[in-house]
Structure formats: structure tokens, C-alpha cells
C-alpha positions as CSV (number, residue, x, y, z in Angstrom):
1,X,-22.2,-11.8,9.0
2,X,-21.0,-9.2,5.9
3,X,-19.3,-9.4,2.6
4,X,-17.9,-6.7,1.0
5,X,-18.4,-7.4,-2.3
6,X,-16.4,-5.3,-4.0
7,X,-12.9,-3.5,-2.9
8,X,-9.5,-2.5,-3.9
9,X,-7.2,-4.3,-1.3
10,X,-4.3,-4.0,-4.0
11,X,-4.1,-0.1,-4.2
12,X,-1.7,1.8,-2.8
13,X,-4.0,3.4,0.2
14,X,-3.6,-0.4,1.3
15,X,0.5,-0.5,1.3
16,X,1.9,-1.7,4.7
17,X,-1.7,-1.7,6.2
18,X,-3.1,-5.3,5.2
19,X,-3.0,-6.6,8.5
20,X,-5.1,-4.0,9.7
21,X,-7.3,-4.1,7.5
22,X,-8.0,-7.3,7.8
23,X,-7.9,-7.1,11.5
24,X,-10.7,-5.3,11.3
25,X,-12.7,-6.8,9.0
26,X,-12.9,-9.8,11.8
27,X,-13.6,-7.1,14.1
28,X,-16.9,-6.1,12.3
29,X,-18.0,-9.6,11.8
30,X,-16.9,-8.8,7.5
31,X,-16.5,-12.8,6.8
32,X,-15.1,-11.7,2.9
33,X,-14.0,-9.9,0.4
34,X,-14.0,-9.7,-3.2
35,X,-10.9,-8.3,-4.6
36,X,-11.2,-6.2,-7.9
37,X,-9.0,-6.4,-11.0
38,X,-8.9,-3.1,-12.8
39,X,-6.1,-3.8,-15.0
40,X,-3.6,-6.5,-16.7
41,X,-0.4,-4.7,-14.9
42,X,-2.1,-4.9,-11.3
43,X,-4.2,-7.8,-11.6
44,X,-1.2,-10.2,-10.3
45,X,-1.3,-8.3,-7.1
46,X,-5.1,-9.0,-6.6
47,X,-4.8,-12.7,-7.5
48,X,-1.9,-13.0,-4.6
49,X,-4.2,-11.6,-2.5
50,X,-6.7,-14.2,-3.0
51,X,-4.7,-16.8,-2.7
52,X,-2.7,-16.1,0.3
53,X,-6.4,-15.5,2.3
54,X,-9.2,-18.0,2.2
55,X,-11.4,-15.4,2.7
56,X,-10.0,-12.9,0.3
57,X,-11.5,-13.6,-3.5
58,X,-10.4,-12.4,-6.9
59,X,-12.0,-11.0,-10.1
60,X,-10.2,-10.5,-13.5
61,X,-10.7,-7.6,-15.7
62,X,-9.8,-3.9,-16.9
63,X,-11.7,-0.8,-15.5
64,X,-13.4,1.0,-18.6
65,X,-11.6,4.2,-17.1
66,X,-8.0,2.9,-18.0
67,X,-7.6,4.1,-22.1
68,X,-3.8,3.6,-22.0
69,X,-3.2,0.4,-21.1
70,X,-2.5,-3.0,-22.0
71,X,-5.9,-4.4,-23.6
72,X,-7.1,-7.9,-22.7
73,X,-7.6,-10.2,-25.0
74,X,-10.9,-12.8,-24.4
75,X,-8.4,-15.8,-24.2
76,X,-6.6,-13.8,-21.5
77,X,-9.7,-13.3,-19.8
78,X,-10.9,-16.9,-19.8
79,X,-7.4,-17.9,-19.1
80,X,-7.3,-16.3,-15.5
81,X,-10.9,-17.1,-14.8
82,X,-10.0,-21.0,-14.5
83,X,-8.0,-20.1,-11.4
84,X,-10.5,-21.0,-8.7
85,X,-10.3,-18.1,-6.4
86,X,-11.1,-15.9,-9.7
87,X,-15.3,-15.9,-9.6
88,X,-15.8,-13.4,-11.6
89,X,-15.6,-11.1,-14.9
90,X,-14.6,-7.7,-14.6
91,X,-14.3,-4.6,-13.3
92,X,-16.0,-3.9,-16.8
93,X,-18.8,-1.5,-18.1
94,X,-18.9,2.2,-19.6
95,X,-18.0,5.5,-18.3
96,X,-18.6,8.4,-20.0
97,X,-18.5,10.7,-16.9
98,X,-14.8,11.3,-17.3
99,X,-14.6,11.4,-21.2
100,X,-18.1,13.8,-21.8
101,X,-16.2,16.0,-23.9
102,X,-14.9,13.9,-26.5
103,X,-17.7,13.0,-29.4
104,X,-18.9,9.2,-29.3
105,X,-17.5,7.8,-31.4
106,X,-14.2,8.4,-29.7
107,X,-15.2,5.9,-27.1
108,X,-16.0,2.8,-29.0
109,X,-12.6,0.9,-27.4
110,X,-14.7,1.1,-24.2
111,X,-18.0,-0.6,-25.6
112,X,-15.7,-3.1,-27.8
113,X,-13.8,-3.8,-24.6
114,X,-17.0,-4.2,-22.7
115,X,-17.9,-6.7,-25.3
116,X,-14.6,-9.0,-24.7
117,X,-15.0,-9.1,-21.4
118,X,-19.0,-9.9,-21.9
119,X,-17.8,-12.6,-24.3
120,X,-14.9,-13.9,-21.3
121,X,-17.6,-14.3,-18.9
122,X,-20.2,-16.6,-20.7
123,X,-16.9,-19.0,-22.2
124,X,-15.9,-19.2,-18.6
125,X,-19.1,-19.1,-17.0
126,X,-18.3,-16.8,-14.4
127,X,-20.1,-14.0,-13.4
128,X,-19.6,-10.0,-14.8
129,X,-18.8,-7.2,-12.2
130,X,-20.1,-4.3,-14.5
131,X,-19.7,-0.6,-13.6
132,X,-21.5,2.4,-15.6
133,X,-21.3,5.8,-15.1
134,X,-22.9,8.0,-18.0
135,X,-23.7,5.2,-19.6
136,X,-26.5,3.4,-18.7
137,X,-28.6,3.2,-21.7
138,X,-25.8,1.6,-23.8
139,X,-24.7,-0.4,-20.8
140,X,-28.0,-2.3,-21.0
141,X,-28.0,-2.3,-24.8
142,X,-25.0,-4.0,-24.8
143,X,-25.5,-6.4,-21.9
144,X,-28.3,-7.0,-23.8
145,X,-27.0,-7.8,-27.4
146,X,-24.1,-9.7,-26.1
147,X,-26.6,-12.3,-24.4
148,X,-24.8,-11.4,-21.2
149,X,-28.2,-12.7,-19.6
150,X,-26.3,-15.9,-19.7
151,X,-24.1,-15.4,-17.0
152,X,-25.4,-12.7,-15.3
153,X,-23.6,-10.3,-13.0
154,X,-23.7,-7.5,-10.4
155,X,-24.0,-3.9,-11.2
156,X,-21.7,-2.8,-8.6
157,X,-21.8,0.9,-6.4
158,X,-25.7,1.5,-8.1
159,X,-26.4,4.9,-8.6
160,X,-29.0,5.1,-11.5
161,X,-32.8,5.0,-11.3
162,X,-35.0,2.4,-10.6
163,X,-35.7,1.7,-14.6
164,X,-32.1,1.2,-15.2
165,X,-32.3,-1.3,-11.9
166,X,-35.3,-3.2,-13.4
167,X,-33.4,-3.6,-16.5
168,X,-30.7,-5.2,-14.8
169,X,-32.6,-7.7,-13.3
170,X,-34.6,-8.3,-15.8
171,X,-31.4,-9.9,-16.9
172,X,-30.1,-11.8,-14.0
173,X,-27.9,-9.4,-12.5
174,X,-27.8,-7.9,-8.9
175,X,-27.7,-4.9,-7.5
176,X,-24.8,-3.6,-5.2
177,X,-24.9,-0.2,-2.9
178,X,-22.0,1.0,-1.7
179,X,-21.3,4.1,0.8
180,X,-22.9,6.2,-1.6
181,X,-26.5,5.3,-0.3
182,X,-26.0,6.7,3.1
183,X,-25.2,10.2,1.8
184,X,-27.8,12.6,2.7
185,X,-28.1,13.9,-1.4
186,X,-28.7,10.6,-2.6
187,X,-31.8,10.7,-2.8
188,X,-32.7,8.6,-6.2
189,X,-30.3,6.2,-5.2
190,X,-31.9,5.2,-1.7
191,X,-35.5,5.0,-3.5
192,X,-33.6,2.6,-5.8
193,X,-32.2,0.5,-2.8
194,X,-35.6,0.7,-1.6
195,X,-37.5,-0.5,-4.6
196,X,-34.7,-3.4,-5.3
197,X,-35.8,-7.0,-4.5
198,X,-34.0,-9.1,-1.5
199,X,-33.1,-11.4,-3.1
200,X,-31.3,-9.5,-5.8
201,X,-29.6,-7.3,-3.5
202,X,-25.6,-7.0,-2.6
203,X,-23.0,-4.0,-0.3
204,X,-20.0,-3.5,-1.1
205,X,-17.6,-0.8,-0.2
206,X,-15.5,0.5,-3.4
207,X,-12.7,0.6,-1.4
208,X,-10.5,2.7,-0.5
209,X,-12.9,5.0,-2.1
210,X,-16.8,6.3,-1.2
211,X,-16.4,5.9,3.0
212,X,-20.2,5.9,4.0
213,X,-21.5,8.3,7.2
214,X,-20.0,8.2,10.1
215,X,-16.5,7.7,8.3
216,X,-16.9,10.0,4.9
217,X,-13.9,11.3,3.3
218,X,-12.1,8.9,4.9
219,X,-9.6,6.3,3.5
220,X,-12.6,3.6,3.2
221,X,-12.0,-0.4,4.2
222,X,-14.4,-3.4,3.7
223,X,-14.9,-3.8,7.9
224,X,-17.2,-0.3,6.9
225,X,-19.5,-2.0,4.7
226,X,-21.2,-3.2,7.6
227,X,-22.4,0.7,8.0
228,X,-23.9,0.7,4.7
229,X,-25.8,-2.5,5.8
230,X,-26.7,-0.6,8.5
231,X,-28.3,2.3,6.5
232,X,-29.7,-0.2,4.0
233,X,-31.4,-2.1,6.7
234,X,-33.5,1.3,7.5
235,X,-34.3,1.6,3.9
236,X,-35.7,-1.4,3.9
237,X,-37.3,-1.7,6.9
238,X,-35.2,-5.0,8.8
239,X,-32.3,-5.5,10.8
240,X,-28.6,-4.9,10.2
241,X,-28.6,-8.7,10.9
242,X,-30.9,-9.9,8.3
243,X,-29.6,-7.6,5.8
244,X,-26.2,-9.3,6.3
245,X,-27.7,-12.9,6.2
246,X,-29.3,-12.0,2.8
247,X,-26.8,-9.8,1.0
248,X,-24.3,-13.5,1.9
249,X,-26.5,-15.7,0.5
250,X,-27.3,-13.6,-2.4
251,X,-23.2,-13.2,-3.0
252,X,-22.5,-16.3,-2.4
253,X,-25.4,-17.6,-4.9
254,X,-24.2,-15.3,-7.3
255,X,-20.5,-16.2,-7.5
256,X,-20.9,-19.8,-6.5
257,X,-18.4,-19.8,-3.6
């Protein structure tokens, strides 16, 4: 009924607890999950994930966050993304949140590395999983020069304003809500979720990170993303049921699986 369409299964919260965690994604009716690369060192671990569970899938990238680490080249990218349980581009984006003290220019390997990865995903034709944090109006200026419009893409755990949604669509890309929606301060974030279309709509967890209500500050798990369809569903007015029938289609539309 679910997808999570965006966790961490590969991090260490996970160690010696797959088998739960799968367990109860079954349990909560979570049909799949895709697995997110954050870096070259790691990303061979989220790859063996994908391949040893049909329902498990894979993206390729390197978290803007990561400064000191092994860069990824374009070829690299597009290299990985022919493996067919890879289906998308990314983690990828801007965050400034973490690096607000240092002057702008300081942070152009992020926006050139946003840029390699933006050029991976139209060669390969796969889709881009972008995160922004800080960042928004050179997240869309850049999405925008690079003709990322081509490929489109998911803007993954939304918390901007509907302006910065609008311009996201206005490119082809979805918008994904994770546990963050169901806290009670949140408030621009659930008039986003209620102002974004259906049909470009997507949930996802961020695990093990952002547990939504009942379960916050919790280790969080992809069976939970079936609360934040729960909580979206009263945003918008429908059922838990239909919200999981649409955010599957839409995911499944998106990443052509």
C-alpha cells in the first residue's frame, strides 16, 4: 500500500536489525523502499541492499553535506546508474544550514558538485533525488540552468514554502514529506503539503532520522512512513488508503519501476 521513498537502510542505526526492519515494513503494508547513496565509500553497501531484496531499490550519489570525501566524477555517476536496481540520481542538492558561517564563495564545490550530478542524471536518464536546506533559491537557479527539467526529480523531506514548491514543479519534479509534516511547529510545511498537487506528491521517511508523531525521537524505519501518510491524508482531506494508492503510482511513475 506504501513506499518509502527515501531511507538510509545502510547506516549504522540499521546494523544487525535488517530483518526487523524489514519485517515490519510487511507488517505495515510498506511494499518498498528506496535506498539512498550519500557517498562513494558507502554506496556499495546500498547497492547490496538493492540487489539482495526485490523490493529494496538503490540511488547513486554524494550528500552535499559530505566536504571531505571522495568526489564523484559524472562518468562514475552514469556508470552506476546502468545498474538496474539504481533509478535514480542523488542524494544531491545544497546545504548551507550547516556551513552559514563560512562566506559563499567557500561553498562553490557544493553547487559544482550539484551540477555533476545534474549533468549524470540527464546522460543516464534517471531521475534526481535533490535535498536543500538554506539553499533554495540557488537550488532552483541551478536546477534551472542545468536543464535539469529534463529528467526531473523529487525534492525529498520538503520543508520550504509553497513558492519554492511551485518552482519545483514547474520543472517536473515531485514533492516528498517526511515525518517532519506531522510535527506540531510545522506549520508552513503542512500548508505546503496542503497546497501540493496529487499527482505530484511522494512520503518518505529519511530514515533512521525525523520519526514522525506517535514515534518522535525515536530511531525511525520505513514501516513508519505509513504515519506520515496518515497525517498527510488529514491535510488533504482523503483516506490513509488513497494517499498510499497515489503517492505508489506517483513513485513508481517517477522512477519508472
Amino acid at each position: 500500500m506504501f513506499i518509502d521513498s527515501h531511507c538510509h537502510l545502510d547506516f549504522e542505526e540499521f546494523s544487525n536489525q535488517l530483518d526487523t526492519i524489514l519485517l515490519n515494513m510487511k507488517n505495515a503494508q510498506v511494499d518498498k523502499a528506496l535506498c539512498i547513496s550519500v557517498d562513494v565509500v558507502d554506496y556499495p553497501k546500498v547497492l547490496a541492499l538493492a540487489t539482495s531484496y526485490e523490493h529494496l531499490y538503490a540511488s547513486v550519489g554524494v550528500h552535499p553535506d559530505y566536504e571531505d570525501t571522495i568526489e564523484p566524477t559524472q562518468n562514475w555517476l552514469v556508470e552506476q546508474a546502468q545498474h538496474p536496481k539504481v533509478i535514480a540520481i542523488g542524494e544531491t542538492g545544497l546545504d548551507y544550514y550547516r556551513m552559514n558561517d563560512r562566506p559563499y564563495e567557500d561553498l562553490e564545490w557544493q553547487r559544482d558538485r550539484f551540477r555533476t550530478h545534474i549533468s549524470a542524471a540527464i546522460t543516464s536518464q534517471k531521475p534526481l533525488i535533490v535535498h536543500t536546506r538554506s539553499a533554495s533559491e540557488d537550488t532552483i537557479r541551478i536546477l534551472q540552468e542545468e536543464g535539469a527539467d529534463q529528467v526531473g526529480g523529487v525534492m525529498h523531506c520538503f520543508t520550504e514554502s509553497k513558492e519554492v514548491a511551485k518552482a519545483a514543479i514547474d520543472l517536473g519534479f515531485y514533492i516528498s514529506f517526511s515525518g517532519i509534516v506531522t510535527f506540531k511547529n510545522a506549520l508552513e510545511i503542512k500548508e505546503t503539503c496542503k497546497y501540493v498537487p496529487f499527482d505530484r506528491l511522494l512520503i518518505e521517511t529519511d530514515s533512521p532520522y525525523l520519526a514522525p508523531i506517535p514515534h518522535r525521537g525515536k530511531t525511525n524505519q520505513p514501516a513508519w512512513v505509513s504515519h506520515v501518510a496518515e497525517y498527510v491524508a488529514q491535510l488533504k482531506g482523503v483516506s490513509a488508503e488513497q494517499i498510499g494508492q497515489i503517492t505508489s503510482q506517483n513513485f513508481h511513475q517517477l522512477f519508472k519501476v
